[in-house]
PAPAVEX-123224 format. One line per 2 residues: for each residue x, y, z of C-alpha. Coordinates in steps of 0.1 Angstrom, whole numbers, always signed. Layout:
REM residues N
X/Y/Z ~ ...
REM end
This chain:
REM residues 722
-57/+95/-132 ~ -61/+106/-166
-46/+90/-198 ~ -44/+60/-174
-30/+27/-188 ~ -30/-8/-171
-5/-35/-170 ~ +2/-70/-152
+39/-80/-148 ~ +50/-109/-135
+72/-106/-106 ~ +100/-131/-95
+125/-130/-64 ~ +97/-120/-39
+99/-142/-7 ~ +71/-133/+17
+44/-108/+25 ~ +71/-81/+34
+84/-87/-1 ~ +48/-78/-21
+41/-47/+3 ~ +76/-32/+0
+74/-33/-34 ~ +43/-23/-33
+53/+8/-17 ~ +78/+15/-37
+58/+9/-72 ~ +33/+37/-59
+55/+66/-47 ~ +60/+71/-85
+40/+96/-104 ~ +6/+84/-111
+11/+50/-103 ~ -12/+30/-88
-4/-7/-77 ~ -19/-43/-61
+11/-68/-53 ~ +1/-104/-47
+24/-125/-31 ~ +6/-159/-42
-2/-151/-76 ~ +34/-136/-75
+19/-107/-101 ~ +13/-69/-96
-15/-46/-115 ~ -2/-14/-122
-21/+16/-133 ~ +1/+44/-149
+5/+72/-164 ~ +25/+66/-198
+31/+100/-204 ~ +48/+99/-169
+64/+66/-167 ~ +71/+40/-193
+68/+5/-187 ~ +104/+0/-188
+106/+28/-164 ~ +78/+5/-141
+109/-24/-145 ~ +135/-4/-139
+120/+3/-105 ~ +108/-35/-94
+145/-41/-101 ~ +159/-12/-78
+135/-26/-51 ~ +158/-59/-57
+135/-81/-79 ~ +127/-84/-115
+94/-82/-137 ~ +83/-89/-170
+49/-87/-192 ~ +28/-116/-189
+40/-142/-216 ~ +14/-172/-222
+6/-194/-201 ~ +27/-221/-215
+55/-201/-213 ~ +51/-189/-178
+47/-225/-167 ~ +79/-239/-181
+97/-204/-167 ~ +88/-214/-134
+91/-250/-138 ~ +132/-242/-150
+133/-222/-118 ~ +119/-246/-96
+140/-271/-111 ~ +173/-251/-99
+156/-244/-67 ~ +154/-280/-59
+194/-289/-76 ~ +204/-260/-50
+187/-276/-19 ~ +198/-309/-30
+236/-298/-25 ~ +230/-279/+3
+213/-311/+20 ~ +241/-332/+8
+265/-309/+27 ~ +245/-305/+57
+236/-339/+62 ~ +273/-350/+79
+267/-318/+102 ~ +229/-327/+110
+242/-362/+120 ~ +267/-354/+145
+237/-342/+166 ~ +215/-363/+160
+243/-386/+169 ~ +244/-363/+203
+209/-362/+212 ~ +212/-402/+212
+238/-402/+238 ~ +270/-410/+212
+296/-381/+214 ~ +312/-377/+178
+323/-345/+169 ~ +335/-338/+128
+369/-319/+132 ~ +362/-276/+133
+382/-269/+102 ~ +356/-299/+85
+323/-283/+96 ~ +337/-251/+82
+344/-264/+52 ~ +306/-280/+49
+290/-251/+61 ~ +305/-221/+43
+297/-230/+10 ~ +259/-233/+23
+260/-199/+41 ~ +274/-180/+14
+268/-196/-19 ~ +233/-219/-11
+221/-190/+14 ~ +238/-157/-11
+199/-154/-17 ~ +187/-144/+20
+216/-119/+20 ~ +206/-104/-10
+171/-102/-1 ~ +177/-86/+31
+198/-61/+16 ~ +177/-49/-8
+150/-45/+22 ~ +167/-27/+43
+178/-2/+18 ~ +144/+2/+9
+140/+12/+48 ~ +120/-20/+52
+122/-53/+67 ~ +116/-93/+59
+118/-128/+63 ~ +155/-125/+48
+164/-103/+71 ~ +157/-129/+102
+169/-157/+81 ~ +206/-134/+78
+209/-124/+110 ~ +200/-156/+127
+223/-180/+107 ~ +250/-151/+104
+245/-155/+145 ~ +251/-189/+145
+282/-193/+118 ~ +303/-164/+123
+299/-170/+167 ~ +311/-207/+158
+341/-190/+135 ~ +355/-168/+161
+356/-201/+188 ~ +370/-218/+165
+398/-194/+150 ~ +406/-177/+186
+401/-212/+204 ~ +376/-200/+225
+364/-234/+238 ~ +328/-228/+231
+304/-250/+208 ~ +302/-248/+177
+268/-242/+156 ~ +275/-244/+119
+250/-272/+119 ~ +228/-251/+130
+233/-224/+103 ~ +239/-248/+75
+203/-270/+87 ~ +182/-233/+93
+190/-228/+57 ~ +183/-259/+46
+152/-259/+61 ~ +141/-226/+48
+148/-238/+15 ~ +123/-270/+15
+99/-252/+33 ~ +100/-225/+4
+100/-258/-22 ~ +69/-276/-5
+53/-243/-7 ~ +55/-237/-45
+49/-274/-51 ~ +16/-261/-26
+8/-227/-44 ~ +14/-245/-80
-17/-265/-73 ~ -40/-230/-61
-41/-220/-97 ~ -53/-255/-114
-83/-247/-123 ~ -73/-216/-145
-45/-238/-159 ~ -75/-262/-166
-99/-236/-184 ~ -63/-228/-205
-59/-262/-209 ~ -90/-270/-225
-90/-247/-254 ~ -74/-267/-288
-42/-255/-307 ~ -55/-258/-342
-90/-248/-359 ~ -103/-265/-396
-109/-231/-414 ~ -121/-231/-445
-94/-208/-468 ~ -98/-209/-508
-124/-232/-507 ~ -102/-255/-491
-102/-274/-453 ~ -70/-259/-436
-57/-267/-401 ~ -40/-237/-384
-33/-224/-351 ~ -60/-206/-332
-41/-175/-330 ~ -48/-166/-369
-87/-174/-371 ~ -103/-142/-380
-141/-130/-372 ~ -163/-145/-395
-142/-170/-405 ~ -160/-204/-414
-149/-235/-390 ~ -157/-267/-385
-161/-286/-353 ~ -160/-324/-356
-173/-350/-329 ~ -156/-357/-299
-135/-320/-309 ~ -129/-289/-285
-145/-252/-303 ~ -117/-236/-311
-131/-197/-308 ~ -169/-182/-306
-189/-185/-333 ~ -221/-190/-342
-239/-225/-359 ~ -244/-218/-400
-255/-261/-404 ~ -259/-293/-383
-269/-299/-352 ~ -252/-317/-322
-250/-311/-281 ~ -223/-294/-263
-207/-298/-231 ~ -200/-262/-216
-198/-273/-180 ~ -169/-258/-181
-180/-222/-190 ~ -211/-223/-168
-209/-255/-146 ~ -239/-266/-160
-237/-308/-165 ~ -264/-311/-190
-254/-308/-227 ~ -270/-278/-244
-284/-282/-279 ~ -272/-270/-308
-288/-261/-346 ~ -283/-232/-368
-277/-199/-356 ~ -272/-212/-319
-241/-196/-306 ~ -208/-222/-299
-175/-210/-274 ~ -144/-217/-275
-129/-249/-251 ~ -162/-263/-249
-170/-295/-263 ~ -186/-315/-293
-212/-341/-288 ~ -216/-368/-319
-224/-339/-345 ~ -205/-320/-372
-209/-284/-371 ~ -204/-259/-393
-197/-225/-379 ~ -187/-185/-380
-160/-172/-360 ~ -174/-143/-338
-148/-136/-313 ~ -116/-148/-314
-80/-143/-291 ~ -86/-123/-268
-125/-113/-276 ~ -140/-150/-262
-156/-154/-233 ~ -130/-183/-226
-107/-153/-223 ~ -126/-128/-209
-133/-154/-176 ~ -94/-161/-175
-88/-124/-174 ~ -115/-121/-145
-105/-149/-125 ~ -70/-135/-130
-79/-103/-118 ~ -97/-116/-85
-68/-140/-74 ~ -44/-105/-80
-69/-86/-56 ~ -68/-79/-19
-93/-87/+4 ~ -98/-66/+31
-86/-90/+61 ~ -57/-92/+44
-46/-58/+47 ~ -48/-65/+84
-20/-92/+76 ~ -4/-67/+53
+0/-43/+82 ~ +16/-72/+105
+33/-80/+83 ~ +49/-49/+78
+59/-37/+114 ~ +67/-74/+121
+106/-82/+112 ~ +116/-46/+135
+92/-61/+163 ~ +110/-94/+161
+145/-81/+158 ~ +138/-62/+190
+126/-92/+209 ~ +157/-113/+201
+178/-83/+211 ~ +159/-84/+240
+159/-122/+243 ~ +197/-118/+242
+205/-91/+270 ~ +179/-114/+291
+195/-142/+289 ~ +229/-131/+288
+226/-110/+320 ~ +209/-133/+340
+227/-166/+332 ~ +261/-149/+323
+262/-177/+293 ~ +269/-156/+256
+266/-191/+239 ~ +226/-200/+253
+220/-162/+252 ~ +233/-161/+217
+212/-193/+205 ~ +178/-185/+220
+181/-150/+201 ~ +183/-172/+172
+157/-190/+179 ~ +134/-162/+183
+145/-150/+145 ~ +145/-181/+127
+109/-190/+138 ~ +92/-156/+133
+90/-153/+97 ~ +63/-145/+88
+57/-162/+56 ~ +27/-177/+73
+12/-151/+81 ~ +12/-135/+42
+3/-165/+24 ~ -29/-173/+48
-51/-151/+27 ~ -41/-151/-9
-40/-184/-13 ~ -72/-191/-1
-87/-167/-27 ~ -66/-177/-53
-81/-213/-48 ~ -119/-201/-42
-121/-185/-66 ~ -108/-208/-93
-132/-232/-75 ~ -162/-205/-87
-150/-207/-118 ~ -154/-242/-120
-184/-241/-113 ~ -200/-209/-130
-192/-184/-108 ~ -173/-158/-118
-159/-133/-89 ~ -147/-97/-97
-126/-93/-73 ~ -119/-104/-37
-134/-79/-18 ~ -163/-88/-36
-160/-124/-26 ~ -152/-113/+16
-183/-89/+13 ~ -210/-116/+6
-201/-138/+34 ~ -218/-111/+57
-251/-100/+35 ~ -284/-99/+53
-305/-89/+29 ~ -308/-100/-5
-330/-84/-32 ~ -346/-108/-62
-352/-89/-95 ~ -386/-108/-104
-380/-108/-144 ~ -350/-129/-159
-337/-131/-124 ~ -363/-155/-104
-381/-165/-135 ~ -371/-172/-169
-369/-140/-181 ~ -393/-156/-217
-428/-145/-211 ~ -454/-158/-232
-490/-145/-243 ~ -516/-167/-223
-547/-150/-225 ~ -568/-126/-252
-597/-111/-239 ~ -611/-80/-271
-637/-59/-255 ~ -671/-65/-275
-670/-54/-310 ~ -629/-62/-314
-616/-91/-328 ~ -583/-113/-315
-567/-101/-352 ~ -572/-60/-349
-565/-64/-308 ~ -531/-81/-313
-525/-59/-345 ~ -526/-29/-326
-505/-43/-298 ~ -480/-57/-321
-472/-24/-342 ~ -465/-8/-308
-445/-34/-293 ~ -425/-38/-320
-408/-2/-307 ~ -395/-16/-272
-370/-41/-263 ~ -393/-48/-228
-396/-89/-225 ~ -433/-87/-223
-430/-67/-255 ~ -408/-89/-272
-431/-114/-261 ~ -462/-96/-282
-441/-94/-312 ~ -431/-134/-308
-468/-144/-305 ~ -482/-122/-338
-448/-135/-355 ~ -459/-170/-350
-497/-161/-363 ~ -483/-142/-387
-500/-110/-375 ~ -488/-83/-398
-477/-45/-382 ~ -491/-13/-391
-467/+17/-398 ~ -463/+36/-364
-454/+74/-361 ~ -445/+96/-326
-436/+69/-307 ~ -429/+70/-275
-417/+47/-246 ~ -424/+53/-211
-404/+38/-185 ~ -420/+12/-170
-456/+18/-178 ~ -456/+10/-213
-455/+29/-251 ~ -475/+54/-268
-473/+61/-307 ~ -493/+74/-335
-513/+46/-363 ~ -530/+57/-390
-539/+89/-375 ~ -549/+81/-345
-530/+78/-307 ~ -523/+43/-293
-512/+32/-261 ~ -497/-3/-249
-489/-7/-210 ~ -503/-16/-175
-540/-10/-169 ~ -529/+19/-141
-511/+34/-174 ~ -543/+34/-189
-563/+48/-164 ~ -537/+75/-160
-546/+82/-199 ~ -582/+84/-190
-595/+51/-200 ~ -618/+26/-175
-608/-6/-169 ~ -622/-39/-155
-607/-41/-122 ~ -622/-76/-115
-610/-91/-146 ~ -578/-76/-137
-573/-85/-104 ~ -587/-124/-113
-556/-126/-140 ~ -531/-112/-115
-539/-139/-85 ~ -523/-161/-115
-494/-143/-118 ~ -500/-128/-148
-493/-94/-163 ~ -521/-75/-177
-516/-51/-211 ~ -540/-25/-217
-544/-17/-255 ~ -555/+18/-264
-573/+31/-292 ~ -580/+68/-293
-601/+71/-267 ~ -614/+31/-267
-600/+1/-248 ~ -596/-25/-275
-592/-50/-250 ~ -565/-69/-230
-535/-96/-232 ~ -520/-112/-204
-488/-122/-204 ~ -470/-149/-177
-437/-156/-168 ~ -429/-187/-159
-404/-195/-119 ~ -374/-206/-131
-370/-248/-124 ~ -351/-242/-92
-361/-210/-77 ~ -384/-220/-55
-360/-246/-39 ~ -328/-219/-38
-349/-194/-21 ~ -354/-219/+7
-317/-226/+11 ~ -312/-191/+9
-337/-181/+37 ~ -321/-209/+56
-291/-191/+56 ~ -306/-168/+78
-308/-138/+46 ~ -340/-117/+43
-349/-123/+5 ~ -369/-97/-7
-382/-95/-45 ~ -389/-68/-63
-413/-63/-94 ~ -423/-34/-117
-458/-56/-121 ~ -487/-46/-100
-490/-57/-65 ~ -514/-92/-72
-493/-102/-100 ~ -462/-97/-78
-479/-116/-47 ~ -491/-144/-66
-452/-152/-84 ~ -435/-142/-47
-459/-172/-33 ~ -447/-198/-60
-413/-190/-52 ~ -420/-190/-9
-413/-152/-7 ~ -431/-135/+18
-413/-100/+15 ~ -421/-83/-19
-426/-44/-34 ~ -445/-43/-66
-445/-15/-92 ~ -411/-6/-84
-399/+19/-115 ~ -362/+9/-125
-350/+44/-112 ~ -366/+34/-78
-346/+1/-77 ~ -315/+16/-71
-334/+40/-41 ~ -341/+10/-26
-307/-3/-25 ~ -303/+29/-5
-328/+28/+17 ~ -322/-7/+27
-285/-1/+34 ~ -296/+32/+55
-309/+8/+78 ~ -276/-8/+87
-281/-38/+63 ~ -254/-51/+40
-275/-53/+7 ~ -270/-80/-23
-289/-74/-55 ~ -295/-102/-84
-306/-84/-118 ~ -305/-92/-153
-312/-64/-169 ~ -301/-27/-180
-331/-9/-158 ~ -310/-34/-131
-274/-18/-133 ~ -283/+14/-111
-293/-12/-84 ~ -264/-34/-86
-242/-6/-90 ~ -257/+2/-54
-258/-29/-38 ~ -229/-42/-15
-227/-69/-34 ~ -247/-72/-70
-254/-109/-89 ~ -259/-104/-124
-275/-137/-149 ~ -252/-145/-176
-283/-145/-199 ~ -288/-109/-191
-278/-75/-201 ~ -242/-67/-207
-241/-40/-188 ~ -261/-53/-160
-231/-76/-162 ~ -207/-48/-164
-218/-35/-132 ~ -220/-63/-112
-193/-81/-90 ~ -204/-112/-92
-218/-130/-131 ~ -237/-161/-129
-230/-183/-160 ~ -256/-203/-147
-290/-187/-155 ~ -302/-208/-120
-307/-189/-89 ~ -291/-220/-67
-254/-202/-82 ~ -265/-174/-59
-267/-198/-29 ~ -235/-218/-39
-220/-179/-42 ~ -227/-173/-6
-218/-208/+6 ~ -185/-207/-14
-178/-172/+3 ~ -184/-182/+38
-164/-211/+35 ~ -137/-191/+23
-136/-164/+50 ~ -134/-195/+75
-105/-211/+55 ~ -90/-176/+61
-100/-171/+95 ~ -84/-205/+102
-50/-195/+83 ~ -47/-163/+97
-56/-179/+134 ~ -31/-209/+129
-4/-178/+114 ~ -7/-159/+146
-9/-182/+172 ~ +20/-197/+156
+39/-169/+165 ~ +24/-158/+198
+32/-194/+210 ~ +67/-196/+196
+83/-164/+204 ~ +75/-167/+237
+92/-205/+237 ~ +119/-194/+219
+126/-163/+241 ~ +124/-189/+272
+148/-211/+255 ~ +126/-241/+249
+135/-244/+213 ~ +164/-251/+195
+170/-233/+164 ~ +168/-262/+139
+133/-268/+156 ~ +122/-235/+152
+137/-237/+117 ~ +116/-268/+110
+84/-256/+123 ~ +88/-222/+110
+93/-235/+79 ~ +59/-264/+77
+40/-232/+88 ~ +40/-219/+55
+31/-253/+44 ~ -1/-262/+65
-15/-226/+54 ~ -11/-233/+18
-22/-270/+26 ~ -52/-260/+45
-64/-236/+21 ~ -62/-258/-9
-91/-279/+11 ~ -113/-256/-5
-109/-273/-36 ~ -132/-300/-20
-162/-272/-24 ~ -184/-282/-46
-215/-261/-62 ~ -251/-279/-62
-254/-307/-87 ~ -276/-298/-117
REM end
């Protein structure tokens, strides 16, 4: 939509999976709104329109829906918010347990063979207060449903304790000699509530490790103001602001080393456990932490710019997002409550015809209400994400979103970038071989003035290497960079060329095929350099397998994936580094316009296609792929484009990726199987009258609970040990 702004709110009152899709529903029948609900993160995204709909317009309708919204306030304040709310949560179930205790005990008191029965007008007094006051909230909830022509959890939760009170008011009042259930109202309610309070305590614990990341950035910086140490709250450092960072301390923003030298723990940016070095002009973050040195340093991004922030916001983002098995659920979900009404209208006619008894025909009806809801069946999925991918981010993983995370569980094929992405991305000058006549000076001179006009890593890797000789560059005219195959300019008159050899030949000049093809078998990448008509001679340049490559492309080839790599180098430099690593599939002299056509032509073939790049001639492909790894050390926007960023520059995060994903869609399967078959085998019991109400109640109710429970398991997942 044009002139499209985004906004999260936080959303309270919402009870199930009903809940989020209803309002769901009713946040994108608005003009030029666009909306994702999540029930476990209890948030929704909202795209809009502003010239069409203000955000207190967005409010407005969350509240006519029948809950209530606000913008996201820190993450302090959102915790204490929801701690005051649990806090009345538990102070209401507390009363309402108190009062349903006396009623609970008379049965109990039954099922053990003693007969003691609390007078009528007693129970009534006990149980109102619960149905009507403790329980005001299911009536509530299922009103503002059904006027919203939709159904939930409340609305089972009305009709089946409504059932059970007002039946045992009218035998009561009219003397109708029947039993009397107002302990089964008062205890369905009562139930519901601790289930719902077992769950929050459950779904408090899925987003620890965000609150953890938060956690670990300080309050206060030492800024340097007037010449002066001052200590003052993160929020009013400024870009290039001077800080210091004492032993032992947290950084307090980015910045960048101006003196000292120390080590710093950023495990928690990029799960990496070894501390990385730091001197001057090596970059610092913020929450990461000081080893035994004193550094001085110059704020780069601060607030809302660090990369502290920017990794909240993402993992925020992905535990908002749907995956797409949980639409499925969504769906259920949404046709569910009319299904289940039906059944325990059914359930009653049954019973009541057949037997002639109202009372049993009555009470299995309730049964079949109170242990449908399907609060299950929403949370299965959600929380699962919301806890794998907080897990990822833990560990140096950082997920886009969760279709991302569903989608890489299933890859068959999985394409290696050769440069920056299987090796280290640093290549290094190894050999100089001038053609008779040329010196290693006026060879790398040449070469260097040229390569001074790309940002290519082998040319970079020129300019480092007649840097360090101190080499000096001749003034270079007409230059001109061709994609892949190297550069052309004018010096001192005369036309120059730096490339491959085949760029060479395709420029008329005869190269030494043996020499070339002896350099190659080593895995190194030959440069042609070009003088007028004269081949000056040649530099090789080697890029060395990253430390673990070799071992995470075994892991990932026992994972039954096809790894292919891919190389613009020619074909014997790209054999010899695919058989360092243990590749066997490779295509060499790939152009980065063909990368992305290969993407293409893989996925023609039926295959679900992941890419790992690093670099901007990369973001076609990963824009292509099904699923796309970038390496934090690479390009931004081969970042921007991909779903999934390594902050790891170690190829094993791609394996712990894939593990972490398939681990999660089982965790899901399982929720969703144990969410289902919940239901398949209760109805049918309660529908048969094999379960009492307050036992449906209290399995209904731990449903919710072993989801959440089972899915927090995944915080047991743990990424490969550096």
């Amino acid at each position: 939509m044009e002139n499209s702004n985004s906004i999260d709110l936080q959303v309270t009152g919402m009870h199930c999976a009903a809940c989020a899709t209803r309002l769901e529903k009713a946040l994108n029948q608005l003009p030029d709104v666009s909306s994702s609900v999540s029930i476990a993160t209890e948030k929704a995204h909202i795209e809009f329109n502003p010239d069409r709909i203000t955000l207190d317009g967005l409010i407005k309708a969350i509240q006519a829906t029948g809950f209530d919204a606000h913008p996201l306030r820190d993450f302090a304040a959102e915790k204490k918010a929801r701690m005051l709310a649990l806090r009345e949560e538990k102070r209401r179930f507390l009363i309402s347990a108190l009062l349903t205790a006396p009623l609970l005990l008379q049965m109990l008191l039954m099922f053990a063979g003693i007969h003691f029965m609390l007078p009528a007008w007693f129970q009534f007094l006990l149980a109102t207060p619960v149905q009507f006051w403790i329980g005001r909230r299911f009536y509530d909830g299922a009103w503002n449903s059904l006027s919203s022509r939709s159904a939930n959890m409340d609305v089972l939760v009305a009709l089946g304790t409504s059932a059970a009170y007002f039946m045992s008011c009218a035998s009561w009042l009219f003397e109708l000699h029947q039993p009397l259930y107002f302990e089964a109202s008062a205890t369905l309610i009562t139930l519901v509530l601790l289930g719902k309070l077992l769950e929050a305590n459950a779904k408090s614990k899925t987003s620890s490790a965000l609150e953890a990341l938060i956690r670990l950035q300080p309050k206060t910086a030492h800024v340097e103001r007037s010449g002066a140490m001052q200590d003052i709250p993160i929020e009013e450092v400024l870009v290039n602001d001077v800080f210091w960072v004492r032993p032992g301390e947290n950084v307090p923003v980015d910045g960048l080393v101006v003196e000292g030298t120390s080590s710093m723990d950023e495990s928690m940016l990029t799960g990496e456990s070894l501390p990385q070095e730091k001197h001057p002009e090596a970059k610092v973050y913020a929450a990461t932490n000081n080893g035994r040195g004193l550094l001085k340093c110059r704020a780069l991004a601060v607030g809302s710019h660090t990369q502290l922030a920017s990794i909240i916001r993402l993992v925020e983002k992905a535990q908002g997002s749907k995956a797409a098995i949980q639409r499925l659920a969504d769906r259920v979900s949404a046709i569910f409550v009319p299904v289940v009404v039906g059944i325990a209208l059914l359930t009653f006619s049954a019973w009541w015809m057949l037997s002639g008894n109202f009372n049993t025909a009555l009470i299995n009806a309730v049964a079949v209400l109170v242990i449908s809801c399907p609060c299950a069946l929403g949370l299965a999925t959600p929380t699962a994400l919301v806890v794998s991918t907080g897990r990822a981010a833990q560990s140096g993983i950082l997920v886009r979103d969760a279709e991302a995370l569903e989608r890489t569980h299933k890859l068959s094929i999985l394409l290696l970038d050769k440069t920056g992405t299987l090796t280290n991305g640093r290549p290094s000058v190894t050999d100089m071989i001038p053609t008779p006549g040329i010196s290693d000076i006026e060879l790398l001179k040449i070469a260097f003035s040229l390569a001074r006009a790309s940002t290519h890593p082998l040319s970079k890797a020129l300019v480092e290497h007649a840097e360090k000789l101190q080499i000096p560059h001749l003034e270079t005219m007409n230059v001109k960079e061709f994609s892949g195959k190297g550069l052309k300019a004018d010096i001192e008159g005369q036309a120059c060329l730096l490339g491959s050899p085949a760029f060479a030949e395709q420029n008329g000049v005869s190269i030494d095929k043996q020499l070339m093809l002896n350099l190659q078998q080593k895995g190194k990448s030959m440069n042609a350099v070009v003088r007028g008509a004269e081949l000056l001679g040649y530099i090789a340049v080697a890029d060395q397998l990253r430390e673990r490559s070799r071992e995470a492309i075994a892991e990932l080839i026992g994972m039954n994936l096809r790894v292919v790599m891919i190389s613009g180098d020619s074909l014997e430099t790209a054999k010899a580094i695919a058989e360092q690593a243990g590749i066997s599939e490779y295509r060499a002299e790939v152009m980065p316009q063909d990368k992305e056509a290969l993407v293409q032509s893989y996925k023609s073939g039926g295959h679900l296609v992941g890419m790992v790049g690093d670099g901007i001639n990369d973001a076609p492909a990963l824009a292509a792929a099904d699923v796309s790894f970038a390496m934090k050390s690479g390009s931004d926007i081969a970042i921007e484009a991909a779903d999934i960023t390594l902050m790891k520059n170690d190829l094993m995060s791609v394996v712990d990726a894939i593990s972490l994903s398939r681990k999660t869609l089982s965790k899901i399967r399982q929720n969703l199987f144990f969410a289902f078959g919940y239901n398949v085998l209760g109805i049918p019991l309660a529908a048969l009258g094999m379960l009492n109400p307050v036992i449906a109640g209290a399995a209904m109710a731990m449903s919710s609970v072993s989801v959440v429970s089972n899915a927090l398991l995944l915080k047991r997942w743990k990424a490969h040990p550096r």
